[in-house]
N, C-alpha and C positions, 0 to 999 in steps of 0.2 A: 234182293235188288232194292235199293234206297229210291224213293219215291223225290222227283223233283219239290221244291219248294213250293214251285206255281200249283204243281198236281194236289200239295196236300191242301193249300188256302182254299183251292176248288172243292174241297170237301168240306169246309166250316163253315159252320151258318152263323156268320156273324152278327144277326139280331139276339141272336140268345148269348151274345158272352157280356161280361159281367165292364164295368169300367177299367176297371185295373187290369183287364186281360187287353181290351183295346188299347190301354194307351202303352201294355210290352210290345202289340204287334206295330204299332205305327214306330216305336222304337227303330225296329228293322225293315222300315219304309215301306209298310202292309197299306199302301191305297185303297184298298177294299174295306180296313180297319179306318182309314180316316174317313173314310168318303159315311161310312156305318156311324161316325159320330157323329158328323156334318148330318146326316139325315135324322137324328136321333134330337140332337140338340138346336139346331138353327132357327127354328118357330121360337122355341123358349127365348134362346137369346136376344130374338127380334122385337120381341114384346117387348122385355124389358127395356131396351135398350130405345123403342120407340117413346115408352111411358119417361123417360128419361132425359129423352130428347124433344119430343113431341115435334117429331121429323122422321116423316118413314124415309127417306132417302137416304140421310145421315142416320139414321138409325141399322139399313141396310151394308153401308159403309163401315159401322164399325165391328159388324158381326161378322163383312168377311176381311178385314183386318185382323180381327179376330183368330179366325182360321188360320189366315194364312202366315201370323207368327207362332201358331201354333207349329204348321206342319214341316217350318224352316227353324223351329227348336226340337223336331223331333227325335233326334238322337241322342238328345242329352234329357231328353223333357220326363219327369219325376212327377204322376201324379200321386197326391197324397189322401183327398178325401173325395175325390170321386168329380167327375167331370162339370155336375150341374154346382157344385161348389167354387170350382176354379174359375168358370167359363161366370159366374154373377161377379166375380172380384174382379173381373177381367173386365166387363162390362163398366163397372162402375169406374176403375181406373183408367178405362180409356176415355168415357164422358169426361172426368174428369179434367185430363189432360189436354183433352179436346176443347173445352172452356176456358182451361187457362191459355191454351194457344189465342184464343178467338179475343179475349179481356187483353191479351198483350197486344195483338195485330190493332186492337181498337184503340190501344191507348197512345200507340204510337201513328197510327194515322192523325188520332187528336192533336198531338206536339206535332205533327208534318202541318197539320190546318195552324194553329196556331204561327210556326215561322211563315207559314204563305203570309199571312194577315199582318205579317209585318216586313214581308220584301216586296220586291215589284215582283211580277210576274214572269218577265222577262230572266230574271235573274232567279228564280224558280226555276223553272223549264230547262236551266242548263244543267242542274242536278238531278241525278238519275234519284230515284224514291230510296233506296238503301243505303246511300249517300247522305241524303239528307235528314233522316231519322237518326240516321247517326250522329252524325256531327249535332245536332237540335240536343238530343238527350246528354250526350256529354257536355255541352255550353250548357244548358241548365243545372245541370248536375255537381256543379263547378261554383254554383253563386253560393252564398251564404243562405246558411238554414230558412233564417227570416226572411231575407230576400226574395228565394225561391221558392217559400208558401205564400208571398203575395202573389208572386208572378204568376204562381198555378191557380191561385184562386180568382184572378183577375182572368188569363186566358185559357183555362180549360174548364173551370166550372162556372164561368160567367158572370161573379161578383161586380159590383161597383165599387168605386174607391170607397164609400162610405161603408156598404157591408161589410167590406173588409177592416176598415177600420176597427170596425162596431165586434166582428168575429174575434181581430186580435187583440182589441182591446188597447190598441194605439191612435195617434191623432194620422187627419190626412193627410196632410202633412207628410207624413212619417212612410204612408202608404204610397205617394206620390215619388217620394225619395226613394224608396225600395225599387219602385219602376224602371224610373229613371237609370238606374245604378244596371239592372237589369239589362234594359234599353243598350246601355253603351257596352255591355260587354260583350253582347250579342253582335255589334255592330262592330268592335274592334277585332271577334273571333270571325265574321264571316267580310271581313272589311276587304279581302284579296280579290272578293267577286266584284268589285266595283269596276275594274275595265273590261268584264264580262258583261256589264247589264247597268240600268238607269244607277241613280243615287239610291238606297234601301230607306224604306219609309219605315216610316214606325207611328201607333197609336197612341 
């Protein structure tokens, strides 16, 4: 008589099997096998992933993300040198990605602060936030090379016309002209909002 499935996991002591035998059982959806790894590796991860973050919350976050793309790749999932191997490269490329997430969200709130400081408010407020980062990065994106390193050095890193002058090695002149040129193409790309809201101000 063949012994159910459940009946035989109920006989394995899964502290004593090795990595590569947990990661055939969790293969065949062994709960007891993932839960044995989760308990085996979860401190480790958290450390790291703490010293990495220097946020135990978000550090808490990415270890059970961690997991839990583990145990929704587990039927195809190929471990190769051993758990506390996969789960450090794991670690690392989630911070990672986690950062570049956070450096984008930042850069683009920056360009949202940026066009607020040069519309009215009113005319702000009718664009939803995802709208407006958008449309913002593509009108930038659009000006001349030189044009759009004053522009950025001017309203995202905080330059004066002379610094920038002095940075690109041109007259004010020259930096004022860049603005301007800037200025109006901003103002002919977002010009339809005008029967939405005041006249758009510019700096």
């Amino acid at each position: 008589m063949f012994h159910s499935i459940s009946a035989v996991r109920n006989t394995i002591c899964y502290g004593a099997l090795s990595d590569q035998e947990l990661s055939g059982l969790i293969q065949v959806d062994d709960e007891a096998a993932f839960n044995e790894i989760y308990k085996r590796y979860w401190e480790r991860l958290y450390v790291v992933a703490r010293h990495r973050t220097d946020d135990g919350y978000e550090a808490e976050e990415i270890v059970q993300d961690i997991f839990c793309n583990l145990w929704r790749k587990r039927s195809e999932f190929v471990l190769t040198k051993g758990f506390l191997n996969y789960f450090s490269v794991a670690v690392k490329f989630e911070v990672i990605n986690r950062l570049a997430k956070k450096n984008r969200e930042n850069r683009l709130k920056k360009e949202v602060s940026v066009f607020s400081s040069l519309t009215d408010e009113s005319t702000t407020d009718q664009l939803n936030f995802n709208e407006l980062q958008s449309q913002l990065a593509l009108t930038i994106k659009v000006l001349p090379e030189k044009c759009m390193l004053v522009f950025k050095l001017k309203h995202e890193e905080g330059y004066s016309q002379k610094q920038i002058a002095e940075e690109l090695n041109i007259a004010e002149k020259t930096v004022e002209a860049h603005l301007a040129k800037a200025r109006k193409t901003i103002r002919i790309k977002f010009g339809y909002l005008s029967a939405m809201a005041k006249t758009l101000l510019f700096l």
